[in-house]
PyMOL Python script that loads the backbone (N, CA, C, O; Angstrom):
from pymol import cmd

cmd.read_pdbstr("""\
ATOM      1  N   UNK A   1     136.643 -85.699 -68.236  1.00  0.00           N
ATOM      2  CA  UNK A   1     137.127 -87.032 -67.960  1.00  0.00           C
ATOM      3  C   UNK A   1     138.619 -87.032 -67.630  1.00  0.00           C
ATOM      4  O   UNK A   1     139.144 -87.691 -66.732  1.00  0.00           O
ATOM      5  N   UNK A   2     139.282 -86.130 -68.553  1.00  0.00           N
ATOM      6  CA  UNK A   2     141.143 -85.877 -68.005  1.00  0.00           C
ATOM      7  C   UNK A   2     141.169 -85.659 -66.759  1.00  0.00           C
ATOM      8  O   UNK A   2     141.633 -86.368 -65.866  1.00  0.00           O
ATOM      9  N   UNK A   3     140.474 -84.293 -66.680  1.00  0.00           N
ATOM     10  CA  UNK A   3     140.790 -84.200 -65.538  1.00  0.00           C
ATOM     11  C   UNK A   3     140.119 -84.676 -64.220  1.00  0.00           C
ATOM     12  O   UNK A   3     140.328 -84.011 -63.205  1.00  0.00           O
ATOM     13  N   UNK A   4     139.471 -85.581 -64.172  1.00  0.00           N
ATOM     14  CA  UNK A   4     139.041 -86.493 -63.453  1.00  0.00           C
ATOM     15  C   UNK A   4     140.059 -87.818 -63.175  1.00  0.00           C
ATOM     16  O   UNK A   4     140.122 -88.408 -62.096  1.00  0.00           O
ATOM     17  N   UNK A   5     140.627 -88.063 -64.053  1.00  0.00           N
ATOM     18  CA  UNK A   5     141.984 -88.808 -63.766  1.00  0.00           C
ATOM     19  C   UNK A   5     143.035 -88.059 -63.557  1.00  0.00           C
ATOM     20  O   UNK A   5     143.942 -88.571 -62.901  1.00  0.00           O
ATOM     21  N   UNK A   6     143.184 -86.831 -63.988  1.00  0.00           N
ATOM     22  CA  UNK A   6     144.080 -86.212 -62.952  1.00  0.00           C
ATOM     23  C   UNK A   6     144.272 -85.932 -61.833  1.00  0.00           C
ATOM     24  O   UNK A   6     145.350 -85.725 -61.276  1.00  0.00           O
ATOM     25  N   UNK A   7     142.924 -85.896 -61.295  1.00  0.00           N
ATOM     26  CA  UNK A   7     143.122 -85.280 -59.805  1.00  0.00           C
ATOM     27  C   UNK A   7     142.717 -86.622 -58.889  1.00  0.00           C
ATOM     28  O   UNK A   7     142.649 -86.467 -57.670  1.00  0.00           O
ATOM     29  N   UNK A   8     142.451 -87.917 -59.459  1.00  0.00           N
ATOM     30  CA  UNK A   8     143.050 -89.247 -59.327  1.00  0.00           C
ATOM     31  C   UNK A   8     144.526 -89.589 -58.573  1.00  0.00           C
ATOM     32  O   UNK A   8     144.907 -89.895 -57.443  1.00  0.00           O
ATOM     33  N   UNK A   9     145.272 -89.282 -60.258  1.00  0.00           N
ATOM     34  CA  UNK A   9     146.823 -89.709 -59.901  1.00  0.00           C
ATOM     35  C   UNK A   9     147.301 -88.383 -59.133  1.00  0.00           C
ATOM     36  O   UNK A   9     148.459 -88.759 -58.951  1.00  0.00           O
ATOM     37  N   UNK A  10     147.275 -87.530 -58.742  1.00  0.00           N
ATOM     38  CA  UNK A  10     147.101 -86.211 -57.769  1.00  0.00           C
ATOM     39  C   UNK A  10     146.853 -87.346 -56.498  1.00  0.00           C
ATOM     40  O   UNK A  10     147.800 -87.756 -55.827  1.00  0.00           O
ATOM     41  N   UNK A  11     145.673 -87.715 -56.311  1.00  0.00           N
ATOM     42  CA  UNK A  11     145.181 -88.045 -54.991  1.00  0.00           C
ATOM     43  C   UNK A  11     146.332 -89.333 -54.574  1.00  0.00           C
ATOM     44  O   UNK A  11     147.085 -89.317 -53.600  1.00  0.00           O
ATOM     45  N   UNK A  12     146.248 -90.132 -55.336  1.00  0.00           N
ATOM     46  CA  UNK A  12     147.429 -91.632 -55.869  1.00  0.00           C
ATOM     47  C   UNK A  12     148.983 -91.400 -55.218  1.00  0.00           C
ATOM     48  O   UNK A  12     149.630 -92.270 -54.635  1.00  0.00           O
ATOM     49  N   UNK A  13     149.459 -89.844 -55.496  1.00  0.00           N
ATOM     50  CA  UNK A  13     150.739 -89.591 -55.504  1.00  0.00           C
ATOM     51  C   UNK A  13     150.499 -89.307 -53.989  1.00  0.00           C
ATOM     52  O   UNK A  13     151.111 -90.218 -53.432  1.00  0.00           O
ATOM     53  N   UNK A  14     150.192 -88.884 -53.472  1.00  0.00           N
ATOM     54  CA  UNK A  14     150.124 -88.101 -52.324  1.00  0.00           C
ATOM     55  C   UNK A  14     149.942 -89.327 -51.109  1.00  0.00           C
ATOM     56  O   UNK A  14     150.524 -89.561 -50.050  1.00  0.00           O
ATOM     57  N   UNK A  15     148.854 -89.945 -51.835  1.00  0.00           N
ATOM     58  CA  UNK A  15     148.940 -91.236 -50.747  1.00  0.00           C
ATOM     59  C   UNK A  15     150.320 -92.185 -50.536  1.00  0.00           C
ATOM     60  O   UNK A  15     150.780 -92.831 -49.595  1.00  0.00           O
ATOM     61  N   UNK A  16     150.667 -91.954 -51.721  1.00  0.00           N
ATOM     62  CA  UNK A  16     152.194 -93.213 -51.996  1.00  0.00           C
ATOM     63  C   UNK A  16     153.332 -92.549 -50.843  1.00  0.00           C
ATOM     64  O   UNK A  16     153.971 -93.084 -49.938  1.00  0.00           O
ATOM     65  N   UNK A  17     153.250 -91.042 -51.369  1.00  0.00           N
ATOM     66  CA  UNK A  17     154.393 -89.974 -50.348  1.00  0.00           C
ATOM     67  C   UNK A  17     153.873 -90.722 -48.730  1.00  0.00           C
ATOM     68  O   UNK A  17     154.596 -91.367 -47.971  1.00  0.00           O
ATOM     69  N   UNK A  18     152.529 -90.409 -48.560  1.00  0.00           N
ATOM     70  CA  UNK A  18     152.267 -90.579 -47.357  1.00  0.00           C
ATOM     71  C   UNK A  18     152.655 -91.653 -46.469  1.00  0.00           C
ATOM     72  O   UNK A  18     152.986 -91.660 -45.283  1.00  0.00           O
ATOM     73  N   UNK A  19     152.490 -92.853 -47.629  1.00  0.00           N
ATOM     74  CA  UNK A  19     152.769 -94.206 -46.909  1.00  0.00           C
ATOM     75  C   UNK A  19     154.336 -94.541 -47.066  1.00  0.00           C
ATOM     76  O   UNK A  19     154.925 -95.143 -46.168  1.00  0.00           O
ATOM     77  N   UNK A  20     154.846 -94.218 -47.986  1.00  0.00           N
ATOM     78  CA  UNK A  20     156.506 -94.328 -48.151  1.00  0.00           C
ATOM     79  C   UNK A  20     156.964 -93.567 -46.892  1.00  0.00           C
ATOM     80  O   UNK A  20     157.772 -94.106 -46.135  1.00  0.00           O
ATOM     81  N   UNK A  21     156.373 -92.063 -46.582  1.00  0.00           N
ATOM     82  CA  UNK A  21     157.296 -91.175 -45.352  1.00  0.00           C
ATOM     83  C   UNK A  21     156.844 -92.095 -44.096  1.00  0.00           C
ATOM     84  O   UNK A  21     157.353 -91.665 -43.061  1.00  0.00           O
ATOM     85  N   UNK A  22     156.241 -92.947 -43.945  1.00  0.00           N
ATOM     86  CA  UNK A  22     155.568 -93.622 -42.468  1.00  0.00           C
ATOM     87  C   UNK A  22     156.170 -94.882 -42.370  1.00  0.00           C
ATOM     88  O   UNK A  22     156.275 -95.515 -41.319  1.00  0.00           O
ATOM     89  N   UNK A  23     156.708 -95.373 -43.872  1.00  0.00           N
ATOM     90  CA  UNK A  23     157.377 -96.320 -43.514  1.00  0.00           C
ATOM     91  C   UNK A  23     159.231 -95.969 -43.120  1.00  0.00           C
ATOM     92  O   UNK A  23     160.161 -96.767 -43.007  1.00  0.00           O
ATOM     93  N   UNK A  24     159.216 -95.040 -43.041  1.00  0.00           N
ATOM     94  CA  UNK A  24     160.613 -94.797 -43.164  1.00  0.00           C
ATOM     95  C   UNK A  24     160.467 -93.064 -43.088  1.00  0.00           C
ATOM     96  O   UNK A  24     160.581 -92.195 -43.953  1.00  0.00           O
ATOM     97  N   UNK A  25     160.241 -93.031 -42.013  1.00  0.00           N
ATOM     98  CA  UNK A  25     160.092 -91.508 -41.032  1.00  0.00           C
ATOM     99  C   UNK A  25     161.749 -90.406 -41.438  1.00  0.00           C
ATOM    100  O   UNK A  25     162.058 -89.244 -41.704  1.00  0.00           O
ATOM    101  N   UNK A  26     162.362 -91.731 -41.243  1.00  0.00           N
ATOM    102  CA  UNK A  26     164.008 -90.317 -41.086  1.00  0.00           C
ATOM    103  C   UNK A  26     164.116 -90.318 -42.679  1.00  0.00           C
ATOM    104  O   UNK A  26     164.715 -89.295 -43.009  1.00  0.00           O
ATOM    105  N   UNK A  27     163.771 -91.060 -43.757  1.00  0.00           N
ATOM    106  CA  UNK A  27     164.130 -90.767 -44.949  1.00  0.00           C
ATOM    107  C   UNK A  27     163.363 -89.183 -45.384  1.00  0.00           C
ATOM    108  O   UNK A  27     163.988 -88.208 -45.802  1.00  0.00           O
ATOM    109  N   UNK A  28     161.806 -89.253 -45.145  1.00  0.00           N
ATOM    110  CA  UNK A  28     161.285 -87.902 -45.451  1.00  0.00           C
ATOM    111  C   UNK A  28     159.932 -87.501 -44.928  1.00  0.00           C
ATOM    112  O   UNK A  28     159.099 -88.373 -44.680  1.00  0.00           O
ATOM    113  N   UNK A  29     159.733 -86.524 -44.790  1.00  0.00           N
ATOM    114  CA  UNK A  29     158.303 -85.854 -44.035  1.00  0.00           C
ATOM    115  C   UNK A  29     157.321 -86.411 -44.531  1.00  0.00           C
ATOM    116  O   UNK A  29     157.200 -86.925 -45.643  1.00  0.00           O
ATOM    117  N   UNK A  30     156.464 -86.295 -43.540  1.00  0.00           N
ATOM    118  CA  UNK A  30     154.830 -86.462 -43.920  1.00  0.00           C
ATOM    119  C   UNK A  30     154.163 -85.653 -44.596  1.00  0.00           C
ATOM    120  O   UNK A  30     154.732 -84.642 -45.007  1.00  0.00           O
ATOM    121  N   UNK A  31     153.073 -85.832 -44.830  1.00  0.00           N
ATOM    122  CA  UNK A  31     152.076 -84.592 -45.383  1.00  0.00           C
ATOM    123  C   UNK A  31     152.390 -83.748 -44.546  1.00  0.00           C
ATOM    124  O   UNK A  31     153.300 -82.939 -44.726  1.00  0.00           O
ATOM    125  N   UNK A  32     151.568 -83.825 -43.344  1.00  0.00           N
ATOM    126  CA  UNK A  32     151.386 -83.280 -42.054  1.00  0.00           C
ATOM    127  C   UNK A  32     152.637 -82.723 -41.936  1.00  0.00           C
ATOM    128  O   UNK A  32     152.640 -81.502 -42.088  1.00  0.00           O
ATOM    129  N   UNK A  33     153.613 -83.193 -41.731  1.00  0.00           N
ATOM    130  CA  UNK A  33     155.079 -82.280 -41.178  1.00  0.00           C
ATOM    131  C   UNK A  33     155.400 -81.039 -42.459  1.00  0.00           C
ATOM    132  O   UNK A  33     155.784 -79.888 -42.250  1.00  0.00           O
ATOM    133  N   UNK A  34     155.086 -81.729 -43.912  1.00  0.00           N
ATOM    134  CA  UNK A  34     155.458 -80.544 -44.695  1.00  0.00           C
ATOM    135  C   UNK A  34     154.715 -79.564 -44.861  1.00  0.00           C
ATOM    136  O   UNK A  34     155.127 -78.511 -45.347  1.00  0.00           O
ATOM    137  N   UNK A  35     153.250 -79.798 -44.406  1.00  0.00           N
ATOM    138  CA  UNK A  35     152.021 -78.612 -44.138  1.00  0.00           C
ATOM    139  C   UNK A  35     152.479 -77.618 -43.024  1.00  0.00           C
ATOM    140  O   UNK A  35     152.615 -76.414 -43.241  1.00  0.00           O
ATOM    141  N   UNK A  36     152.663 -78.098 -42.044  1.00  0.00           N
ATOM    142  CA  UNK A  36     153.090 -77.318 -41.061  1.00  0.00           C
ATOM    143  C   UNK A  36     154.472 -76.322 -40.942  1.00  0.00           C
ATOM    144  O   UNK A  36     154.661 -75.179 -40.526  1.00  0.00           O
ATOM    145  N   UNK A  37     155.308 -77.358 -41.521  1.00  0.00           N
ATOM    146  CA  UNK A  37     156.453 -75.978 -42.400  1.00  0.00           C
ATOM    147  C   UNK A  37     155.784 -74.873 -42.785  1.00  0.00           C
ATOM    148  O   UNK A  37     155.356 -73.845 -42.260  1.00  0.00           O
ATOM    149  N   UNK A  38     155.827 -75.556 -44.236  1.00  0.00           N
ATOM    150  CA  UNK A  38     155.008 -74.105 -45.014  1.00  0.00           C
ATOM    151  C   UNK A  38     153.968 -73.344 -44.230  1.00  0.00           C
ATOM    152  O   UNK A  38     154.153 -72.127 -44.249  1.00  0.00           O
ATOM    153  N   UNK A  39     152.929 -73.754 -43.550  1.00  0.00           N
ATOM    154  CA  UNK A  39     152.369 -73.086 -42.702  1.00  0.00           C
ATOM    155  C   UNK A  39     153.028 -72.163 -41.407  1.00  0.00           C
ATOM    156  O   UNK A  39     152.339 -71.589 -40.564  1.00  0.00           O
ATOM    157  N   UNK A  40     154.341 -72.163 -41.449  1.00  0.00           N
ATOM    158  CA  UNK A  40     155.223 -71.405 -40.167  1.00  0.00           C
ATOM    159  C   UNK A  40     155.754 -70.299 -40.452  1.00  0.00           C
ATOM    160  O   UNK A  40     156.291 -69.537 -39.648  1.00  0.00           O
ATOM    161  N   UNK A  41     155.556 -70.044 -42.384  1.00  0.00           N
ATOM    162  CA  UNK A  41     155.872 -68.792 -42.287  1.00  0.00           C
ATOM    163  C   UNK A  41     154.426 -68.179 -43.295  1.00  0.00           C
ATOM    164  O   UNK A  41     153.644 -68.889 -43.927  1.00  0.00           O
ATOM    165  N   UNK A  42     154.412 -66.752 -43.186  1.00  0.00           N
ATOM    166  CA  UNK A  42     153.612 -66.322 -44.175  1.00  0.00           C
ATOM    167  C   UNK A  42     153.135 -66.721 -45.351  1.00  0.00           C
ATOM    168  O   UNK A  42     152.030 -67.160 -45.668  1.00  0.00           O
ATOM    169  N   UNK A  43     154.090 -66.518 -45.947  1.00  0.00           N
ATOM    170  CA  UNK A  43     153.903 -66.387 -47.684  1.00  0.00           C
ATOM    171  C   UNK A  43     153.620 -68.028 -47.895  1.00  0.00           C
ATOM    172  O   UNK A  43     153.068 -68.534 -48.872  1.00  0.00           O
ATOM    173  N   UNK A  44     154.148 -68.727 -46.710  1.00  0.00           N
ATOM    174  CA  UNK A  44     153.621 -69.916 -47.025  1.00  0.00           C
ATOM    175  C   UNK A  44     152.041 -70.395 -46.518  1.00  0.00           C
ATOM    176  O   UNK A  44     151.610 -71.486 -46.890  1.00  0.00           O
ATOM    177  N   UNK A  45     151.371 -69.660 -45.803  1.00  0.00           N
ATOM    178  CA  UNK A  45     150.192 -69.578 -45.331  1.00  0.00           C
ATOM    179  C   UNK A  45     149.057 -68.714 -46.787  1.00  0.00           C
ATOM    180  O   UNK A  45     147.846 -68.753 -47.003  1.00  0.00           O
ATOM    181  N   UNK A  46     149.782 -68.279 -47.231  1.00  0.00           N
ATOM    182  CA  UNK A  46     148.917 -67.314 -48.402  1.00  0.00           C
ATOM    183  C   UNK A  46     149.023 -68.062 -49.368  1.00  0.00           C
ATOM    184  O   UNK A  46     148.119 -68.001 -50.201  1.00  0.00           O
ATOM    185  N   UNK A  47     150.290 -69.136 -49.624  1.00  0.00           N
ATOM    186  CA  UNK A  47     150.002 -69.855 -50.875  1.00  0.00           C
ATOM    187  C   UNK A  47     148.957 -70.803 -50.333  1.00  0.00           C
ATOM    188  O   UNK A  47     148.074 -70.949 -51.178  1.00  0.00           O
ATOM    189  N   UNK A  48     148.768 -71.389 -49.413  1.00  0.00           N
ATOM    190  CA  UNK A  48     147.840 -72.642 -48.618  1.00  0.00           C
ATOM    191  C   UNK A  48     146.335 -72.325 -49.216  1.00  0.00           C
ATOM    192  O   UNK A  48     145.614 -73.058 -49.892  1.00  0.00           O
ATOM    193  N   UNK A  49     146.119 -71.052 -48.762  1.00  0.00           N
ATOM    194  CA  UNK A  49     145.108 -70.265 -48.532  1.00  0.00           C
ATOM    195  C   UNK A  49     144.564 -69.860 -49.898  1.00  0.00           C
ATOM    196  O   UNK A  49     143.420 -69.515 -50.194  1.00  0.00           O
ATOM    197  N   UNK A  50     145.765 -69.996 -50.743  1.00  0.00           N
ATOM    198  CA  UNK A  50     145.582 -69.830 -52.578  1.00  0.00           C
ATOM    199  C   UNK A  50     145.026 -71.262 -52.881  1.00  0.00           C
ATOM    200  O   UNK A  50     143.899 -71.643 -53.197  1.00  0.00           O
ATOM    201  N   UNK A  51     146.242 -71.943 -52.669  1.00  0.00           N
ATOM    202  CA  UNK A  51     145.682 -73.563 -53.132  1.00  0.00           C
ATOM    203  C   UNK A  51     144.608 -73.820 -53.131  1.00  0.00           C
ATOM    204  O   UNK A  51     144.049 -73.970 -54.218  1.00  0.00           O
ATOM    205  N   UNK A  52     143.615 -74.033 -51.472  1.00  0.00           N
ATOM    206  CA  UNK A  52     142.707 -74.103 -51.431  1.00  0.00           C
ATOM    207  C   UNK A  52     141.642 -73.429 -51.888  1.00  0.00           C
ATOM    208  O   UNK A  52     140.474 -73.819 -51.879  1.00  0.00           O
ATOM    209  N   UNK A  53     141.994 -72.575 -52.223  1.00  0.00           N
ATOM    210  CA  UNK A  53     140.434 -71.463 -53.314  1.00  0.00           C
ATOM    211  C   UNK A  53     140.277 -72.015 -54.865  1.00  0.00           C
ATOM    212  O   UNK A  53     139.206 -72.213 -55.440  1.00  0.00           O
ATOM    213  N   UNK A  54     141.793 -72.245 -55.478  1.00  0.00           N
ATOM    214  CA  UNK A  54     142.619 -73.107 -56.407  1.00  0.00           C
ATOM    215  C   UNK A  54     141.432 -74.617 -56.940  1.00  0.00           C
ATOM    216  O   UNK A  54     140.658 -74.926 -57.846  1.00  0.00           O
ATOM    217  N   UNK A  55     142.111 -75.267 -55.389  1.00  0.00           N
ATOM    218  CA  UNK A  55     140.736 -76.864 -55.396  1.00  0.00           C
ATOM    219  C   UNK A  55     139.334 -76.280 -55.104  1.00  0.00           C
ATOM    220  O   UNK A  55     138.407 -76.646 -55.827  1.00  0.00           O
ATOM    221  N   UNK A  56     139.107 -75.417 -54.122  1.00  0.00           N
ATOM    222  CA  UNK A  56     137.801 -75.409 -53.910  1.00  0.00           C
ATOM    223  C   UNK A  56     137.311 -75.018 -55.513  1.00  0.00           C
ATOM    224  O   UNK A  56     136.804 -75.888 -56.222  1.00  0.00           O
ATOM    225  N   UNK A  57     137.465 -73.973 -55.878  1.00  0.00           N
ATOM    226  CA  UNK A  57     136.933 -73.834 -57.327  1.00  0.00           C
ATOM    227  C   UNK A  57     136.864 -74.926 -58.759  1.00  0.00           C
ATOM    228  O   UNK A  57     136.134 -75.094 -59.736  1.00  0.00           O
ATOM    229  N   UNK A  58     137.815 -75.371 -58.312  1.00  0.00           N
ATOM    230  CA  UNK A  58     137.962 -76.198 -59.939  1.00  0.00           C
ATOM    231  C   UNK A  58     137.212 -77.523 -59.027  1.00  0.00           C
ATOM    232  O   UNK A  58     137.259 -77.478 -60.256  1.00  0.00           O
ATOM    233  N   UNK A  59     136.877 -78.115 -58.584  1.00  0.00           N
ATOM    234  CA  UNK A  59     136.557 -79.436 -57.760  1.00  0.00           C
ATOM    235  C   UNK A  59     135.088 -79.264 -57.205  1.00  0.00           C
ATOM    236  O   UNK A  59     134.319 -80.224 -57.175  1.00  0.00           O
ATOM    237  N   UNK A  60     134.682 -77.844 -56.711  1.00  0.00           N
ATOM    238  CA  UNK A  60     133.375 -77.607 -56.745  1.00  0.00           C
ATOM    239  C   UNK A  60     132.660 -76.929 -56.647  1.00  0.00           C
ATOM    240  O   UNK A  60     131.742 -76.939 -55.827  1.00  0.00           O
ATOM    241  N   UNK A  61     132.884 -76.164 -57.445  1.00  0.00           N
ATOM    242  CA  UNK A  61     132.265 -75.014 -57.818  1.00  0.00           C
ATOM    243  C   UNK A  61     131.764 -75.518 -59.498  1.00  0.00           C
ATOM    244  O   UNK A  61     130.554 -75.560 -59.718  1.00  0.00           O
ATOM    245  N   UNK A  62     132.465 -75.779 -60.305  1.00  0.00           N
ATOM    246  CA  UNK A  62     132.962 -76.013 -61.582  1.00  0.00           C
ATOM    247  C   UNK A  62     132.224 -77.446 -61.832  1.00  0.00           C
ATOM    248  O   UNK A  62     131.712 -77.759 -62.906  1.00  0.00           O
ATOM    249  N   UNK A  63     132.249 -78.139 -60.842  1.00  0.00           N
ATOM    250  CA  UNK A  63     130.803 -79.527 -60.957  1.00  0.00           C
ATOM    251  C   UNK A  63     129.993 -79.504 -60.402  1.00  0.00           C
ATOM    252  O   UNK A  63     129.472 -80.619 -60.381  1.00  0.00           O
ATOM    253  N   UNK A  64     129.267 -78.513 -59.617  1.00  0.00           N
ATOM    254  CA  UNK A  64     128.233 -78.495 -58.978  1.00  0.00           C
ATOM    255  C   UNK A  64     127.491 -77.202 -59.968  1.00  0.00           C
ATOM    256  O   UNK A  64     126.264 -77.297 -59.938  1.00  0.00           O
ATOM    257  N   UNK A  65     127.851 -76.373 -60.576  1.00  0.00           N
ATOM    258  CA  UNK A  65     126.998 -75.307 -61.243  1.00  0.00           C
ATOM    259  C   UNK A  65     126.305 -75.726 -62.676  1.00  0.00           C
ATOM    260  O   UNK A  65     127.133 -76.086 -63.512  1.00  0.00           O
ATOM    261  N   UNK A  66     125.121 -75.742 -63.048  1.00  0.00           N
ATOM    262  CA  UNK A  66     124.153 -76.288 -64.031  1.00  0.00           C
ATOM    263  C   UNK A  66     124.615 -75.786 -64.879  1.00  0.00           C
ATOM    264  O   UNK A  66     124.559 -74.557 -64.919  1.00  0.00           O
ATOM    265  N   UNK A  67     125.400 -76.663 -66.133  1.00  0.00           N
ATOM    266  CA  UNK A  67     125.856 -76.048 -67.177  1.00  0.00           C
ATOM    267  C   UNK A  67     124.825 -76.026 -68.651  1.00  0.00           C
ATOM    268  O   UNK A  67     125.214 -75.454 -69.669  1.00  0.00           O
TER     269      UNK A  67
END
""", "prot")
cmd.dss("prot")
cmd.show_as("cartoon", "prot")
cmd.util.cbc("prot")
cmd.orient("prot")
């Protein structure tokens, strides 16, 4: 149940960034613009590539297997 509201206010925060950077572009990046950074160099492509194994596992793997 925690962490079901965690990855809530996770989802919550991200939207707020999203809509705060769109209302006001020169104050700070988007999702999208700060993905693509980190995605321009390596090590930032391997953490991406971590993250996502990171969510894929805990999000569904971890609720979809018959406990």
């Amino acid at each position: 149940m925690i962490g079901d509201i965690l990855w809530l206010v996770l989802l919550g925060a991200c939207l707020a960034i999203e809509v705060l950077a769109r209302l006001d572009p020169a104050r700070s990046a988007t999702l999208a613009q700060f993905g693509a950074s980190v995605a321009s160099r390596r090590v930032g492509r391997v953490l991406l590539v971590a993250l996502w194994v990171f969510i894929g596992v805990h999000l569904f793997a971890r609720y979809t297997l018959p406990r």
